[in-house]
N, C-alpha and C positions, 0 to 999 in steps of 0.2 A: 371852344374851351380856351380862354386868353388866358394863357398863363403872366402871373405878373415877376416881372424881370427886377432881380434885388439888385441893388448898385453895387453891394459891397464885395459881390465879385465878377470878372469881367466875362461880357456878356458870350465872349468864344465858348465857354465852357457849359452854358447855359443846359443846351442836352445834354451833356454828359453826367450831370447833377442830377437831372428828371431821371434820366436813365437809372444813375445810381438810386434815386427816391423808390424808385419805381421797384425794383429789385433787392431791398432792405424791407418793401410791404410783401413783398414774395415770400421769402425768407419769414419772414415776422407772422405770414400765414400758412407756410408746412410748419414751423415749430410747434404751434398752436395745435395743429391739426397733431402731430407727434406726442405734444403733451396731453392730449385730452385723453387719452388710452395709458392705463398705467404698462410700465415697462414689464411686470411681469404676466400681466395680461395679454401681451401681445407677445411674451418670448412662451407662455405656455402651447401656441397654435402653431409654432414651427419645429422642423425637427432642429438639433444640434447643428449643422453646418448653416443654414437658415439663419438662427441663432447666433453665430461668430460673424456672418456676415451683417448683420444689423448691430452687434456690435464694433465692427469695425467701422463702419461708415461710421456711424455715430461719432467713434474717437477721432478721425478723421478729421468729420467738419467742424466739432469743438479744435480742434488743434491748429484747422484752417481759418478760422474765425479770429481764433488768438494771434497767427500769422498779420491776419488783415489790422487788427486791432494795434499791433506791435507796429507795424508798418504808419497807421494813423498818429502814432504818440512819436513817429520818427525816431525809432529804433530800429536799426536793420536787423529784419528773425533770419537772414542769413549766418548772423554771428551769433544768436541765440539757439536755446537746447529745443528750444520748437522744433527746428531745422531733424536734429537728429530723432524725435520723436515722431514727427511726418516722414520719416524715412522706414524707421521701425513696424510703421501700421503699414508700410506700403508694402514691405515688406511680408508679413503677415495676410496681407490679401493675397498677395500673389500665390501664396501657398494654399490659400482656399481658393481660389481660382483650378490650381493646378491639379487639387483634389476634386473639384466639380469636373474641371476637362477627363480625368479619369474615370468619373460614372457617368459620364455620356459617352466615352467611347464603346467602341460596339466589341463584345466578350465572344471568345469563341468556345463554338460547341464540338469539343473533342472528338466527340461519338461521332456526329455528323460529318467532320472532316475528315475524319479516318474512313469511313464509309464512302465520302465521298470519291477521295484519293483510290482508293482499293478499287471500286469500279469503274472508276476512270484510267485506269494504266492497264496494257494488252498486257494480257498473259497467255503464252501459247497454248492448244491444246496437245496432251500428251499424243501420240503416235497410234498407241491402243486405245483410245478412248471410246473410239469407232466400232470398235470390237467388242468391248466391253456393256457396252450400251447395245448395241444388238444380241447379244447372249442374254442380257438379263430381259430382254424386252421376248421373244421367244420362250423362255421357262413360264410364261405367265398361262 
């Protein structure tokens, strides 16, 4: 596969251009794949947290895209409202994140711990118990 080498930029940068080519067809093929499924179509088969998470990536790599795009026209999106809008979604994940780490940790069972606790610590027996237990075993 020869690829052919354009003059009008220098040839250092040659992979790095395939590369970038190469990953702009990536890109151009999840979208495709993303848009062939309507949006409400695919947000009906998930539950609610499911849901904010597909909406957040979504706004995400719109926002990170616009990022790249800003950066191409040589605008720095450091000094633009992108900046604090990529801040904002990230922000927002994390708090779904924080909510997913909460229903994966493990809940505990009251009943069972208490039971467990109770039979597991000594408790003396009383002095008459010996006593007590042979009287009633005798009346039988």
């Amino acid at each position: 596969m020869a690829e052919e080498i354009n003059e009008d930029y220098p040839a250092e940068i040659h992979e790095y251009l395939s590369a970038f080519e190469n990953s702009i067809g990536a890109v151009d093929d999840m979208l495709k794949t993303m848009m062939s499924v309507s949006r409400n179509e695919l947000l009906q088969k998930l539950d609610p947290l499911e849901q904010a998470k597909v909406d957040l990536v979504s706004a995400y790599t719109l926002n990170s895209m616009f990022w790249v795009y800003l950066a191409t026209q040589g605008v720095n999106p450091k000094e633009h409202p992108v900046k604090q809008e990529l801040e904002r979604i990230r922000v927002y994940m994390n708090r779904v994140k924080e909510i997913t780490d909460k229903k994966k940790a493990a809940k505990l069972d009251k009943g069972a711990a208490s039971r467990f606790v109770k039979n597991a610590l000594w408790e003396p027996k009383p002095k008459n118990a010996s006593k007590v237990a042979s009287k009633g075993k005798s009346k039988k």
